[in-house]
N, C-alpha and C positions, 0 to 999 in steps of 0.2 A: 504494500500500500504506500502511493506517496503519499512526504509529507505536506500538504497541500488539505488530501482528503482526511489525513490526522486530525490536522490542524479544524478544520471544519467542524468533526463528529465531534473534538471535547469543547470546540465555542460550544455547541449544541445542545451537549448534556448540560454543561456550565449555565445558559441560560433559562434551557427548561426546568433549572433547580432552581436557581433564584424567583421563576415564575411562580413557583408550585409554590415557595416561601412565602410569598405574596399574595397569595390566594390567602394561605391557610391564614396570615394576619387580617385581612380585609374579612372573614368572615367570621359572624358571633360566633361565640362558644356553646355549645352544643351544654343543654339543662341538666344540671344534675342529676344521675338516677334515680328512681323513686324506692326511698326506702322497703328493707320489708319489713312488713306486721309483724309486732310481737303475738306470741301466741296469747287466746285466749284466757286460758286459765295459767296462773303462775307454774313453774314446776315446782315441786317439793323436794325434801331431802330425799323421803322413800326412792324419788325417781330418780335422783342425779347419785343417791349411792346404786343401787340398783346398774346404772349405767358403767359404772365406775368399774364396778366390779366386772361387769362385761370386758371393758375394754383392757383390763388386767390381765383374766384369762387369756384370751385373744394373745395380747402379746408374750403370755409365761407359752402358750401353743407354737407361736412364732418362733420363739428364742428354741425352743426341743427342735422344732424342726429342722433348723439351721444347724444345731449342733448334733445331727444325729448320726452316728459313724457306720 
C-alpha cells in the first residue's frame, strides 16, 4: 500500500473518532435506570439464617469436590 492511501485511511479513522466524540457530547444523557422494588414483606432472620446456611453447605460441597483425589 502506498503511502499516500496510508496517509488517507488514519486522517479517516482520526476524524471519524473525533466525530463520534462529538456526537456522544452534543447528546443528553441517557435517564437513570429505574430502580428495583424492595420486596414486599421484610425478610426475617429465620430466612436470611436459613439462606446462610445454604450457601455454606454449597461451598463446604464445593471445597470436597475440588479437593477430591
Amino acid at each position: 500500500m502506498d503511502r499516500k492511501k496510508k496517509m488517507a485511511a488514519a486522517l479517516a479513522a482520526v476524524r471519524t473518532y473525533i466525530q463520534t466524540e462529538e456526537e456522544a457530547l452534543l447528546t443528553p444523557p441517557a435517564p437513570p435506570p429505574a430502580v428495583a422494588a424492595q420486596p414486599a414483606v421484610p425478610q426475617g432472620l429465620w430466612g436470611a439464617s436459613g439462606r446462610q446456611s445454604m450457601m455454606q453447605t454449597r461451598n463446604l460441597m464445593q471445597l470436597k469436590a475440588f479437593h477430591r483425589r
